[in-house]
MIDOSE-1310 file (N, C-alpha, C; in nm, 2 decimals, decimal comma, always signed):
residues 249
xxxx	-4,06/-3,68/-0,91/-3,94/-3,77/-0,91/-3,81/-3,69/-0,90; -3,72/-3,71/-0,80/-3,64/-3,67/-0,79/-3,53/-3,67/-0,92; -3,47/-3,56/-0,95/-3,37/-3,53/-1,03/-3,23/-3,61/-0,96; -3,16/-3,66/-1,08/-3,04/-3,73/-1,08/-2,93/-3,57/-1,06
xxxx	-2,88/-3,62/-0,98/-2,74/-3,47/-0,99/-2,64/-3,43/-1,08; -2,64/-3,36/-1,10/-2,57/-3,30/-1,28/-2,42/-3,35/-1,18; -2,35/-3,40/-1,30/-2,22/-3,45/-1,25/-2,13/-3,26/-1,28; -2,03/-3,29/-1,20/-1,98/-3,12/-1,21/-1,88/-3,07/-1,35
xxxx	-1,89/-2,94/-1,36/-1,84/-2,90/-1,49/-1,70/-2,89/-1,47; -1,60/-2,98/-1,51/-1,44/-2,95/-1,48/-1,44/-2,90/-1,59; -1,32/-2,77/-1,62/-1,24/-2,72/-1,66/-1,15/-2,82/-1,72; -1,09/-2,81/-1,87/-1,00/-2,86/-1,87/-0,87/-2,78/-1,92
xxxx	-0,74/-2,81/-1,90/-0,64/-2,75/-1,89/-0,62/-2,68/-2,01; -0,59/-2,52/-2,00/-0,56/-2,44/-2,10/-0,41/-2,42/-2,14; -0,38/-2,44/-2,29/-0,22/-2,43/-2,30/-0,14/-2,27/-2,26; -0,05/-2,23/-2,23/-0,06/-2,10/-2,21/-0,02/-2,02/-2,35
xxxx	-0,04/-1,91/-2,29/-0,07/-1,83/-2,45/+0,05/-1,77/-2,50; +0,09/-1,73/-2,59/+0,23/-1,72/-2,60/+0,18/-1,52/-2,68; +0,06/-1,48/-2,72/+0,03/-1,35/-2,75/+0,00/-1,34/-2,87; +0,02/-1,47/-2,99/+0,05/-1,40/-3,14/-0,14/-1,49/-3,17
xxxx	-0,14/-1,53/-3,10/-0,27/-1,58/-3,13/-0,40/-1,52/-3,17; -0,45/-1,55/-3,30/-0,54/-1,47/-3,35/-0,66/-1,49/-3,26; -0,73/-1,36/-3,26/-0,90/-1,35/-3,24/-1,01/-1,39/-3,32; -1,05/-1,48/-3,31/-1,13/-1,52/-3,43/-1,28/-1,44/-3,45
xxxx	-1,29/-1,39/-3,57/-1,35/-1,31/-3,60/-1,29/-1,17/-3,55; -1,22/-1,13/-3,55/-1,22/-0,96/-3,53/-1,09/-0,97/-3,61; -1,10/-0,90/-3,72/-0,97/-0,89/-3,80/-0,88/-0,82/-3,75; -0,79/-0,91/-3,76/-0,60/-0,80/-3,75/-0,59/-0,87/-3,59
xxxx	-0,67/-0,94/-3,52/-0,67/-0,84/-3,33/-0,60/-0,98/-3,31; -0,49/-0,96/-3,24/-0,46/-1,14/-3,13/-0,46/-1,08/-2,97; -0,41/-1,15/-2,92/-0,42/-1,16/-2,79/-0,34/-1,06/-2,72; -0,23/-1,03/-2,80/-0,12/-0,93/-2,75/-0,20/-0,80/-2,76
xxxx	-0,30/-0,77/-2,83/-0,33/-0,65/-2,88/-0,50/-0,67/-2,72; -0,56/-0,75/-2,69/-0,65/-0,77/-2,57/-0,57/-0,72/-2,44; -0,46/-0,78/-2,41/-0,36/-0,76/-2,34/-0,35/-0,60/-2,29; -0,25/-0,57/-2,42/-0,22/-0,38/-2,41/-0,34/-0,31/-2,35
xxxx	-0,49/-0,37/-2,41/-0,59/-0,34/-2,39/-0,67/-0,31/-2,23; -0,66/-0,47/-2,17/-0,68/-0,50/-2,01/-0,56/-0,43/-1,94; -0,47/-0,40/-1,96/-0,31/-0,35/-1,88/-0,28/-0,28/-1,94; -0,31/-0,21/-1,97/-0,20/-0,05/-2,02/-0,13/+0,00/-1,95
xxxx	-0,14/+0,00/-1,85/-0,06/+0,09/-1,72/+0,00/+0,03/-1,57; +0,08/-0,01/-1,59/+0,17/-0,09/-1,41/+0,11/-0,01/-1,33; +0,12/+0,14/-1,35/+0,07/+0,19/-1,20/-0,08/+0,20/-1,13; -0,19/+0,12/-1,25/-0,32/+0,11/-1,20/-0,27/-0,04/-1,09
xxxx	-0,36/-0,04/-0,94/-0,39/-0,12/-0,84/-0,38/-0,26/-0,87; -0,43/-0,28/-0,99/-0,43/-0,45/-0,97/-0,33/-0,47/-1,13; -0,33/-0,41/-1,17/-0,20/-0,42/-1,26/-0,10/-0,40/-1,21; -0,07/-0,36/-1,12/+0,06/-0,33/-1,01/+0,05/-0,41/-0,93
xxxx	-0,04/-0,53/-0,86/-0,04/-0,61/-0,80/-0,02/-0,75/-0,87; -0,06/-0,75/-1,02/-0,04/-0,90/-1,08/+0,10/-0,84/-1,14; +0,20/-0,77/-1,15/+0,32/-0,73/-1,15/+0,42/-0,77/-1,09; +0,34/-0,70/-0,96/+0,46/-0,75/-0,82/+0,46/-0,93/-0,78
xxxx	+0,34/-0,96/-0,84/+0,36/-1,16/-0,84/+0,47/-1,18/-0,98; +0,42/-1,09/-1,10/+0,49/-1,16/-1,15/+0,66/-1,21/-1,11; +0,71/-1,04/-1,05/+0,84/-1,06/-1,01/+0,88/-1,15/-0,89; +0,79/-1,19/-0,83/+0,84/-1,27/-0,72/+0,83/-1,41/-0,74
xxxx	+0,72/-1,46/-0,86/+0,72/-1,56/-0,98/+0,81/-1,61/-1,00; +0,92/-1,47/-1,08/+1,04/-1,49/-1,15/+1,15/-1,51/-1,01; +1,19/-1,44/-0,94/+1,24/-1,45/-0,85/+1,29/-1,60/-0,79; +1,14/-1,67/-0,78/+1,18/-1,80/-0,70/+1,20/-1,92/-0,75
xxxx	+1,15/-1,85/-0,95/+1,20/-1,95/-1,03/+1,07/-2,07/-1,05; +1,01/-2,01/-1,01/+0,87/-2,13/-0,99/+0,83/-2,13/-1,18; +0,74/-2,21/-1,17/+0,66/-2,29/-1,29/+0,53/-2,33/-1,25; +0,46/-2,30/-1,11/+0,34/-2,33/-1,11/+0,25/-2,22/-1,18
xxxx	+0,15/-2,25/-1,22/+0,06/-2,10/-1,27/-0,02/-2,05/-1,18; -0,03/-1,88/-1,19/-0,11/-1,87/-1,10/-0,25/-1,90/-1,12; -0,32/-1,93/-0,98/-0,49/-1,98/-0,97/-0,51/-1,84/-0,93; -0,64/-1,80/-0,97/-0,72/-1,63/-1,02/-0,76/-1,70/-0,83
xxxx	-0,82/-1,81/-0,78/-0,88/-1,75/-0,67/-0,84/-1,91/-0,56; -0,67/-1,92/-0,58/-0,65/-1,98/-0,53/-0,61/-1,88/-0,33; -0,56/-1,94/-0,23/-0,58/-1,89/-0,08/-0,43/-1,85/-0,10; -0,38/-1,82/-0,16/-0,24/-1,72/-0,19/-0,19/-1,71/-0,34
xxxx	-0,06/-1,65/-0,37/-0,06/-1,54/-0,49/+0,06/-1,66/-0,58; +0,15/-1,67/-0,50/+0,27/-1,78/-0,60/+0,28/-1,90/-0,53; +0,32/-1,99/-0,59/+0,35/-2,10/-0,47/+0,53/-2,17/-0,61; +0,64/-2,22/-0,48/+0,72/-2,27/-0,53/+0,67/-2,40/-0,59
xxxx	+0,81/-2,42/-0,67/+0,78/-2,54/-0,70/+0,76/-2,69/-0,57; +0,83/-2,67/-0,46/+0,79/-2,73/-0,39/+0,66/-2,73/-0,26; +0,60/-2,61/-0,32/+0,49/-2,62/-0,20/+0,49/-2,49/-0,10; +0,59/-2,42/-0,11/+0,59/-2,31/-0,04/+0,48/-2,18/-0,10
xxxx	+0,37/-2,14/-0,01/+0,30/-2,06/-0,07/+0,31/-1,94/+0,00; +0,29/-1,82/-0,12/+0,34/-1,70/-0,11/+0,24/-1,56/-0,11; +0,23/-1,51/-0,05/+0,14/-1,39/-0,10/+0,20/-1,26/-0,10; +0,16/-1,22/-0,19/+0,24/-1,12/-0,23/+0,11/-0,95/-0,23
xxxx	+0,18/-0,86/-0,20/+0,11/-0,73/-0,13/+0,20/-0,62/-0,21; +0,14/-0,55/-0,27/+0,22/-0,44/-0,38/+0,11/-0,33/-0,36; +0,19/-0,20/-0,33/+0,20/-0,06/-0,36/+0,26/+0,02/-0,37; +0,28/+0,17/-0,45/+0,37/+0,29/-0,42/+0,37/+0,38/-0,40
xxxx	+0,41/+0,46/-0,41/+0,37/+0,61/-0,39/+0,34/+0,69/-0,51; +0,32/+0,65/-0,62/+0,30/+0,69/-0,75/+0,18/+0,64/-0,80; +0,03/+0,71/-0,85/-0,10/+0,67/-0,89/-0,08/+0,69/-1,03; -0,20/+0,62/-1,11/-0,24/+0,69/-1,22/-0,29/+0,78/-1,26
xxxx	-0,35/+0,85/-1,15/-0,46/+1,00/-1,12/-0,36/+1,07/-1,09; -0,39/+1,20/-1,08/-0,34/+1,33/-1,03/-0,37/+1,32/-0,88; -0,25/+1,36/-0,80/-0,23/+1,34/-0,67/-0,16/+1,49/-0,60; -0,19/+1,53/-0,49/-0,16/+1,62/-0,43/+0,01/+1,56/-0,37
xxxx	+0,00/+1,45/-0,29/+0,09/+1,43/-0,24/+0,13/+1,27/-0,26; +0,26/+1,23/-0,25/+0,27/+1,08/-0,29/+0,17/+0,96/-0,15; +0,13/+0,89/-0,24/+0,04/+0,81/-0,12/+0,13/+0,78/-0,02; +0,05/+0,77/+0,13/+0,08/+0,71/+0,19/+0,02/+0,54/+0,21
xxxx	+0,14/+0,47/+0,20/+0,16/+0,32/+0,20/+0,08/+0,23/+0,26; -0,03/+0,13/+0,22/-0,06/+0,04/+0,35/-0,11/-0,12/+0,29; -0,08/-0,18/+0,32/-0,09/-0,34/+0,25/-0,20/-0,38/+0,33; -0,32/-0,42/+0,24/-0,44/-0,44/+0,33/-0,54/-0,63/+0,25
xxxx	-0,58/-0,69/+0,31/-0,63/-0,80/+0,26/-0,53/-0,91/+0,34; -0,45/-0,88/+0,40/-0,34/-1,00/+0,55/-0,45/-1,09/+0,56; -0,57/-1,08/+0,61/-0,62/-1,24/+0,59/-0,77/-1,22/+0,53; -0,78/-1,31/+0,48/-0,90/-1,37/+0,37/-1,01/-1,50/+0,44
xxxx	-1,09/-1,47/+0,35/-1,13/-1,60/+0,38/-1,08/-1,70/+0,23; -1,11/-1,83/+0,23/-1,08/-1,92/+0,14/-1,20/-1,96/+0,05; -1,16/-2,05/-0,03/-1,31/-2,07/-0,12/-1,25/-2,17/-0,17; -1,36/-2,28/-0,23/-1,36/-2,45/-0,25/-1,48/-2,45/-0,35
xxxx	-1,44/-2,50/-0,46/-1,57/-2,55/-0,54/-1,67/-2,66/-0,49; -1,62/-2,72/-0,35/-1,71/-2,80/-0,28/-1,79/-2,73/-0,17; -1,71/-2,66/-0,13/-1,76/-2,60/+0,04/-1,73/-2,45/+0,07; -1,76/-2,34/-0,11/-1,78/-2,20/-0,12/-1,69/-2,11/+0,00
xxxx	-1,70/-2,03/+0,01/-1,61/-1,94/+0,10/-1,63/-2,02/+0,23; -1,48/-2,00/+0,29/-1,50/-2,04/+0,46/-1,57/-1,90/+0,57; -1,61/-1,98/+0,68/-1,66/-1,89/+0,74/-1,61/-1,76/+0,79; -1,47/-1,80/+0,80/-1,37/-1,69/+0,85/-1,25/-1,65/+0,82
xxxx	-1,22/-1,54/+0,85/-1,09/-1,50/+0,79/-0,94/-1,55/+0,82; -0,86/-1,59/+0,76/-0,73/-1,66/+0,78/-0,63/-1,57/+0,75; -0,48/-1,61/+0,76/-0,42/-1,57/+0,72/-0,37/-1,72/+0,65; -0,34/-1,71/+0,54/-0,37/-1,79/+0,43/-0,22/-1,87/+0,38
xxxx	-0,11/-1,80/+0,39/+0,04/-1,83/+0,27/+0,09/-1,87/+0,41; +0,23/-1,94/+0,34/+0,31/-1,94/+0,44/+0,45/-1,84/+0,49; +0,45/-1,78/+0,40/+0,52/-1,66/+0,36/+0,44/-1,54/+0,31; +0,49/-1,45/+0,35/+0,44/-1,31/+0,26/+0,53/-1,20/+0,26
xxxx	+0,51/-1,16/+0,09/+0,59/-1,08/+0,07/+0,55/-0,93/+0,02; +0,57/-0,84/+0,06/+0,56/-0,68/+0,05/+0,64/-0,58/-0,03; +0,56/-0,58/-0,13/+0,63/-0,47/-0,27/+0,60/-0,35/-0,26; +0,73/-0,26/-0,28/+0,68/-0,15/-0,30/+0,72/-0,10/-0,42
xxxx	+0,67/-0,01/-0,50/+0,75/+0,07/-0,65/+0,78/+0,18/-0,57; +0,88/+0,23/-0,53/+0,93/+0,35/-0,46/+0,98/+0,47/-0,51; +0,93/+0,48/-0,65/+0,96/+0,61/-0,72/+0,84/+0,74/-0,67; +0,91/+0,86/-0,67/+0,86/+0,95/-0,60/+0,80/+1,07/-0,71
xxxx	+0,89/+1,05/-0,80/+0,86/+1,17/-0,93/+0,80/+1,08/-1,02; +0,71/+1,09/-1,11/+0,65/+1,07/-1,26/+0,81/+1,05/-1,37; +0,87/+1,12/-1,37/+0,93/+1,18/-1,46/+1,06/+1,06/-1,45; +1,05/+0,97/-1,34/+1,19/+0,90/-1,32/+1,11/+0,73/-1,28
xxxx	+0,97/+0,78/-1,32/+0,85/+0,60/-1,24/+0,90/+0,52/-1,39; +0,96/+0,41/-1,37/+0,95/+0,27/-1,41/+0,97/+0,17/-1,39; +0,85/+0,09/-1,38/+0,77/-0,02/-1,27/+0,85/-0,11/-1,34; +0,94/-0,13/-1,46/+0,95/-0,22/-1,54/+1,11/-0,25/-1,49
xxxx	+1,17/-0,16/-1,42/+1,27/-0,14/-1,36/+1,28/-0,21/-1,20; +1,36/-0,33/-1,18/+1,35/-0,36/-1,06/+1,41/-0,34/-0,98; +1,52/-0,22/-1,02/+1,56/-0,13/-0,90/+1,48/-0,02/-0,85; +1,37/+0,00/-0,91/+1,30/+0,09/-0,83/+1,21/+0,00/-0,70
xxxx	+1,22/-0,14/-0,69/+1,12/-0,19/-0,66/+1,22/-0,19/-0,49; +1,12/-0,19/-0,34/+1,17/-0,31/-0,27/+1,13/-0,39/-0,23; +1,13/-0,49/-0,13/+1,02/-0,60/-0,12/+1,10/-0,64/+0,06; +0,98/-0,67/+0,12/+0,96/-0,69/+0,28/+0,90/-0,84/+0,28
xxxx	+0,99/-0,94/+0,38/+0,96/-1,07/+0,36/+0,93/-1,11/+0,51; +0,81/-1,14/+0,56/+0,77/-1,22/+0,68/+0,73/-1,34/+0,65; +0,72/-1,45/+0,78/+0,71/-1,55/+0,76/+0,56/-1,55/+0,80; +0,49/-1,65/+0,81/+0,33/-1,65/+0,83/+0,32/-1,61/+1,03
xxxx	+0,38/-1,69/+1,09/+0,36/-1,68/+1,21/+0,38/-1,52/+1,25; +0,43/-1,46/+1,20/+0,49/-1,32/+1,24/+0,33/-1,22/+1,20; +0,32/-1,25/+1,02/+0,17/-1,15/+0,98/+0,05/-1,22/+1,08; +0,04/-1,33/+1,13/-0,06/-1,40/+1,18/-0,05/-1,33/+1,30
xxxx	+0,06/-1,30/+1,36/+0,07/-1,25/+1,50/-0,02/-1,09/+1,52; +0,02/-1,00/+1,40/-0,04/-0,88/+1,39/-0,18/-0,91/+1,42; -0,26/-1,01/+1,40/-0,40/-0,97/+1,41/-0,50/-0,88/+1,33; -0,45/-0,83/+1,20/-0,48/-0,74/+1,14/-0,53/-0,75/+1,01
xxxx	-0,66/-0,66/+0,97/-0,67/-0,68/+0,83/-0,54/-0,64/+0,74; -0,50/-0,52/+0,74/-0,42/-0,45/+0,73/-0,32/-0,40/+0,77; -0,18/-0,31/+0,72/-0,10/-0,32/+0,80/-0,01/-0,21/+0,75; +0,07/-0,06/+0,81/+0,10/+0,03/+0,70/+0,24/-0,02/+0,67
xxxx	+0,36/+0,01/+0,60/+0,47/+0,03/+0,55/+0,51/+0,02/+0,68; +0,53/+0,12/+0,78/+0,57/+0,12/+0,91/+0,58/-0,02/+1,00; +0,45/-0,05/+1,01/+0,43/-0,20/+1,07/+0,51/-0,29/+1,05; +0,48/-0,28/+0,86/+0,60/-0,38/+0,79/+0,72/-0,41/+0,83
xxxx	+0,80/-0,28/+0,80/+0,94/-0,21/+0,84/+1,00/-0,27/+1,00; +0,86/-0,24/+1,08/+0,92/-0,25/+1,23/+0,93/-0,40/+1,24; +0,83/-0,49/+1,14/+0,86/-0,62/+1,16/+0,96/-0,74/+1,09; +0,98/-0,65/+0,95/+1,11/-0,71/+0,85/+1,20/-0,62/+0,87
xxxx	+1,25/-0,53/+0,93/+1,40/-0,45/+0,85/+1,38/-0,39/+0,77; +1,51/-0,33/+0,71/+1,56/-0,26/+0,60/+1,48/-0,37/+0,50; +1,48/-0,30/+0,35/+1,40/-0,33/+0,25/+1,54/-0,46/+0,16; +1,49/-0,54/+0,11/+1,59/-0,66/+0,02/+1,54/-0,59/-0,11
xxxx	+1,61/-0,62/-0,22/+1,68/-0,61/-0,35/+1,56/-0,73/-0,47; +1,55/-0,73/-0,55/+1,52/-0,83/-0,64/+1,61/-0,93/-0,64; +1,73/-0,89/-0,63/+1,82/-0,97/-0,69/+1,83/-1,14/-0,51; +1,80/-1,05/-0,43/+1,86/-1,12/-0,30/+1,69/-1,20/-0,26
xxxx	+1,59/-1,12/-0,32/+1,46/-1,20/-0,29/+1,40/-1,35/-0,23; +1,48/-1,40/-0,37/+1,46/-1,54/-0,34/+1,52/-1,63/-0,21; +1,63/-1,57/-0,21/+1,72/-1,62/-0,09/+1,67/-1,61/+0,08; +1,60/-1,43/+0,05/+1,48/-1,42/+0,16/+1,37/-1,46/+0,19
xxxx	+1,31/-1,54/+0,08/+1,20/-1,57/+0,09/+1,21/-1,72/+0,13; +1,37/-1,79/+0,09/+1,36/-1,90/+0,15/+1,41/-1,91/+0,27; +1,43/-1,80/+0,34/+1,52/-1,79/+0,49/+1,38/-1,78/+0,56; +1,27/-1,71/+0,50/+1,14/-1,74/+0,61/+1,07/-1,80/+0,60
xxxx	+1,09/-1,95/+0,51/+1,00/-2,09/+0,54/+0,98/-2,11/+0,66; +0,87/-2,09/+0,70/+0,85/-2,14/+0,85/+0,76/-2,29/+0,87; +0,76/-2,42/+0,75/+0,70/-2,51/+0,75/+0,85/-2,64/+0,83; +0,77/-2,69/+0,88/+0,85/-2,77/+0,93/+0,93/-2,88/+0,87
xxxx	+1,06/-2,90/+0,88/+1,19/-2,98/+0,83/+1,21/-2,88/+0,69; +1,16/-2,71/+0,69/+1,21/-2,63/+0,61/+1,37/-2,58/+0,66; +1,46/-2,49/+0,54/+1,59/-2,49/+0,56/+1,55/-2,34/+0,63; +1,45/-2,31/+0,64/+1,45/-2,12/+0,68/+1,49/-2,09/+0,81
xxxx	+1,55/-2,01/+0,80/+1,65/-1,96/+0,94/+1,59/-1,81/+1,02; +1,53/-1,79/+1,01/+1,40/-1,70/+1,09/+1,41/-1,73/+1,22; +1,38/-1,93/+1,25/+1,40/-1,92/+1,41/+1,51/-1,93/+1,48; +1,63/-1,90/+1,37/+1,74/-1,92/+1,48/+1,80/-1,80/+1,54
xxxx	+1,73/-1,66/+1,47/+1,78/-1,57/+1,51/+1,71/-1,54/+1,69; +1,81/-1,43/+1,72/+1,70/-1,42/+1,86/+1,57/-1,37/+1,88; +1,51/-1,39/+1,96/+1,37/-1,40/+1,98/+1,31/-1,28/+2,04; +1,22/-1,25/+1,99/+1,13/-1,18/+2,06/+0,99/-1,21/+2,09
xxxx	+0,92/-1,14/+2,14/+0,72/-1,15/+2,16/+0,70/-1,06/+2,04; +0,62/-1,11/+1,98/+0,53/-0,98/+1,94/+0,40/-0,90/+2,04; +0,42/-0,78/+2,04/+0,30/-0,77/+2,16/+0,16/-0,84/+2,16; +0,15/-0,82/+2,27/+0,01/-0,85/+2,27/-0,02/-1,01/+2,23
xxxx	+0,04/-1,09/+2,17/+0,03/-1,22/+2,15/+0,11/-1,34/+2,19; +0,21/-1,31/+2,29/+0,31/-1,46/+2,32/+0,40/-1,53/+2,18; +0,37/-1,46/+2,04/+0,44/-1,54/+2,00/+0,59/-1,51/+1,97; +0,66/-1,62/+1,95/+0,79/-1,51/+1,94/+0,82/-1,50/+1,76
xxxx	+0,92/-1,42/+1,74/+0,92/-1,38/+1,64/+1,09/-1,36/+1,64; +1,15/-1,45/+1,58/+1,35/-1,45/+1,52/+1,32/-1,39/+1,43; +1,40/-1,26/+1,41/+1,42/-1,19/+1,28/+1,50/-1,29/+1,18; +1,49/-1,30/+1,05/+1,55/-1,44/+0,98/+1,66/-1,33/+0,93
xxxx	+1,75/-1,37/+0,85/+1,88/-1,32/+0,80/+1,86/-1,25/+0,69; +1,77/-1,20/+0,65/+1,80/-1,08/+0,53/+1,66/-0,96/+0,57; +1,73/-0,87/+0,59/+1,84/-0,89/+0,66/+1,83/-0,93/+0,80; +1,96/-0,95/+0,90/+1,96/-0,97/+1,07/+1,93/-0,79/+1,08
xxxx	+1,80/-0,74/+1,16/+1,86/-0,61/+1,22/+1,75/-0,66/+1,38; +1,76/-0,51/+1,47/+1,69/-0,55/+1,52/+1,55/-0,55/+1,58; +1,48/-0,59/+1,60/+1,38/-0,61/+1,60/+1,26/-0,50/+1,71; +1,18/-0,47/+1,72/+1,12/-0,30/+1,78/+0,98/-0,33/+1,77
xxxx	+0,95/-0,43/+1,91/+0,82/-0,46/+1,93/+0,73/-0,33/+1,95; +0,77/-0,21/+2,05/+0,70/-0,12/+2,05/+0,66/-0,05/+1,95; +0,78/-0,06/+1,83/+0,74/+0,03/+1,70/+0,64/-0,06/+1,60; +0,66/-0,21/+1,64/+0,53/-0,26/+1,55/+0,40/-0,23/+1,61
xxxx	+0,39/-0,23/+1,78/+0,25/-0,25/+1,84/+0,20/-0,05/+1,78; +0,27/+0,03/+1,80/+0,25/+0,19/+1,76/+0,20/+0,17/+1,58; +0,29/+0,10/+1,53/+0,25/+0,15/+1,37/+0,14/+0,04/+1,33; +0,09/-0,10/+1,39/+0,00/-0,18/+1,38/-0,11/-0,07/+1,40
xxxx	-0,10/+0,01/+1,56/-0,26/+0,06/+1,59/-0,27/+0,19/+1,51; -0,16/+0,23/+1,44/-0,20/+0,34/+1,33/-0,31/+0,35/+1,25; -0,40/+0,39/+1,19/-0,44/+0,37/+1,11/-0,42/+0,51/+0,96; -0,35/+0,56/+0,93/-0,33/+0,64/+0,78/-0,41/+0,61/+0,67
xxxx	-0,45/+0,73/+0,66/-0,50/+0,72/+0,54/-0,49/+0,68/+0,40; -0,54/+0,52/+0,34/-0,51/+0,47/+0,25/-0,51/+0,52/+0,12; -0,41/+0,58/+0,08/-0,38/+0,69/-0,02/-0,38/+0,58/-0,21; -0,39/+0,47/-0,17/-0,38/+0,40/-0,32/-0,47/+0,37/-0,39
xxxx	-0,63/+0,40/-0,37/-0,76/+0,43/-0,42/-0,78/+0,57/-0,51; -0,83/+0,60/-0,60/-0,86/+0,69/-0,66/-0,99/+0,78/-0,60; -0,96/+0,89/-0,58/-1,06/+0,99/-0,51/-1,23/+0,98/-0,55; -1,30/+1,00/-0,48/-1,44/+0,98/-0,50/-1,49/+1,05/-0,57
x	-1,56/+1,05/-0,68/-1,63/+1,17/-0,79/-1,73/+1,21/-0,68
């Protein structure tokens, strides 16, 4: 006899945690103290990566929460989705030399509690945004500081055009400009909405190709500089060595 189908297990909404909340059963311990525990350190990889959301979080002023395995990292409150890509030149290991830079994971595949990972890889957000912590010495690194930080803002059609899993600082550079501020972030991130009847002004600047693809690409206004197809197609086919991994025992 066939089995009836287990109806599905929803989650239901968790209040957020505010830290003073006890651990039940472990004396003295709340949540703040699990915390210090999982994150000790901004400059480990994915602590430095749920960082750099938080600041672009704060930046656009949003109130959505993030989803652990939603198809991008922040989304506005109106729908604009964001992904966010953070590294520095500063490890938590002992390092010969400061890493060299490279933002890697540009497209994904998606996942659905109906229909499990998609077949193929996307580029996912509608925007994407590029963090770096740019401190060079130990003695002067504080991630907590958002003047150490910069941040590189493309619109989807521009990372979609690269073709790439990956992509170094260079590529970045050749395809956003000079590096934006914390303070001017949000302003850039809504100049490269590229959804349609959005206010982003990306297409009004002048145009270029990106190689190798036909598409064009308006540098948007933060900044206006100019744009150096050859220096993106040269620093795309680069490949450098991804210095933000910890060495192999």
């Amino acid at each position: 006899m066939k089995q009836p189908a287990r109806p599905p297990l929803i989650p239901q909404p968790m209040r957020s945690l505010r830290g003073n909340e006890p651990i039940i059963g472990v004396p003295d311990a709340t949540v703040v103290d699990f915390w210090r525990f999982a994150m000790p350190d901004i400059r480990m990889n994915n602590t430095r990566g749920l960082f750099a959301e938080f600041l672009v979080h704060q930046a656009i002023g949003s109130h959505e929460p993030r989803v652990e395995w939603a198809s991008h990292d922040v989304e506005t409150n109106d729908g604009l989705r964001i992904e966010v890509k953070a590294s520095g030149y500063l490890q938590a290991w002992e390092q010969r030399t400061p890493s060299q830079i490279r933002f890697s994971g540009l497209r994904a595949r998606t996942w659905s509690p109906d229909d499990g990972y998609s077949g193929a890889k996307s580029c996912n957000a509608d925007v994407y945004v590029f963090a770096v912590q740019t401190a060079r010495e130990h003695a002067a690194y504080n991630p907590l500081d958002t003047a150490q930080w910069e941040f590189y803002v493309l619109p989807h059609p521009v990372v979609a055009a690269l073709d790439a899993d990956s992509a170094s600082l260079g590529a970045v550079r050749a395809a956003a400009g000079p590096p934006v501020s914390f303070a001017t972030l949000s302003d850039c991130i809504r100049s490269a909405d590229p959804r349609p009847g959005a206010t982003g002004d990306w297409r009004d600047s002048p145009a270029t190709t990106v190689p190798d693809t036909g598409v064009k690409h308006g540098q948007h206004r933060c900044p206006a500089v100019e744009y150096s197809p050859a220096a993106l197609a040269d620093e795309t086919a680069a490949q450098p060595k991804d210095g933000t991994s910890p060495p192999a025992p």
